[in-house]
N, C-alpha and C positions, 0 to 999 in steps of 0.2 A: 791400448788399454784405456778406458776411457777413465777418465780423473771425476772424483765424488765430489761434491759440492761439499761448503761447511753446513747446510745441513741437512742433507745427505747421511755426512757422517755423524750427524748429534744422533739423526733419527736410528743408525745404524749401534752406535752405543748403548741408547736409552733401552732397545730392545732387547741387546748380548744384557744390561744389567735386570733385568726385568726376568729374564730365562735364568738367570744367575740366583735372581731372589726366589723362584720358584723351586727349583732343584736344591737350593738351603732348606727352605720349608718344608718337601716332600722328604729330605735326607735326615733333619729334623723329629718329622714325625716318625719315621721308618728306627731310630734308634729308641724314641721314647718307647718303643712298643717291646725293647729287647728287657730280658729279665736281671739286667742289673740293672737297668733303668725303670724298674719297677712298673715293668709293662707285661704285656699277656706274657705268662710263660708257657714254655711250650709244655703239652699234654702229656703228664707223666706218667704212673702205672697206674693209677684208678683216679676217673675221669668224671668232674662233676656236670652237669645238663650241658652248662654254657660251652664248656669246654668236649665233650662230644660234638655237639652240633656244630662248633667249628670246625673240628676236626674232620665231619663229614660233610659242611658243604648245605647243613639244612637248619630248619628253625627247630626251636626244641620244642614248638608242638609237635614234630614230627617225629622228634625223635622219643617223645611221651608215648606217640600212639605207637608208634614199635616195640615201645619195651612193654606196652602193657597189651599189646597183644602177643607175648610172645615171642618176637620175631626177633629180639635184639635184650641179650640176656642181661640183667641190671642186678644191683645190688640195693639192698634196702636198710638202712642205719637208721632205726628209730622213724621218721619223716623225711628222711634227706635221700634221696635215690641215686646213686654212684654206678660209675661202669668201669672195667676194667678194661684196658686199652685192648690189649686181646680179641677180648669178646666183639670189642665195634670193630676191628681188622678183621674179624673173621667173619662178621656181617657184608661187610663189606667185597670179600670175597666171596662170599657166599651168592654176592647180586652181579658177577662177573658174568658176562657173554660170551663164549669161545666164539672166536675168531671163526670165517669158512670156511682158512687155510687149519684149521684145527678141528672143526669137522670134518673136513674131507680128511685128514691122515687120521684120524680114528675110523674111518668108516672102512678106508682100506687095511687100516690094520687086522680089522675084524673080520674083513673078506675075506684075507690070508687064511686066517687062525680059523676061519667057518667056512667052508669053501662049498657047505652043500645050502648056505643060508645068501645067496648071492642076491643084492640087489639091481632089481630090472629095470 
């Protein structure tokens, strides 16, 4: 095994303390954000813009032009436009893909049940 020089091993240190200091900082921020730490809470039953849009992953212009086209059901309080969590979960599924392993066993299920409707 070969033996580290002395500084070898400073440089070896300075870097474990270095990764040490970052993982404080990153664990740091990661509690500030909890909600006794007066950080985002999580999204409870009726959801304000900021708090959809995180929730789903978009900006809340996007999530403006969904609800005002329609497509993502909102509530309106005076000026202030809210969403019930619900409603964005069910947006949400709404924009799901089946699987191919999920169309093929729908397609033969339907074969079964239709036998004179057979796909060629």
């Amino acid at each position: 095994m070969a033996e580290l020089s002395m500084a070898g091993m400073a440089a070896s240190i300075q870097l474990l303390l270095r990764k040490m200091d970052a993982m404080e900082r990153k664990l740091d921020e990661l509690s500030s954000r909890s909600p006794e730490a007066g950080g985002k809470k999580p999204a409870g039953e009726i959801m304000t813009i900021e708090e959809a849009a995180d929730f789903m992953g978009m900006s809340k212009a996007h999530i403006y032009r969904l609800s005002g086209s329609g497509a993502l059901a909102r509530v309106k309080i005076g000026r202030k436009t809210r969403f019930y969590r619900r409603d964005v979960e069910a947006y949400l599924k709404s924009c799901r893909e089946k699987s191919l392993k999920e169309v093929r066993v729908e397609a033969a299920a339907y074969c079964r049940a239709n036998p004179l409707h057979r796909i060629r």
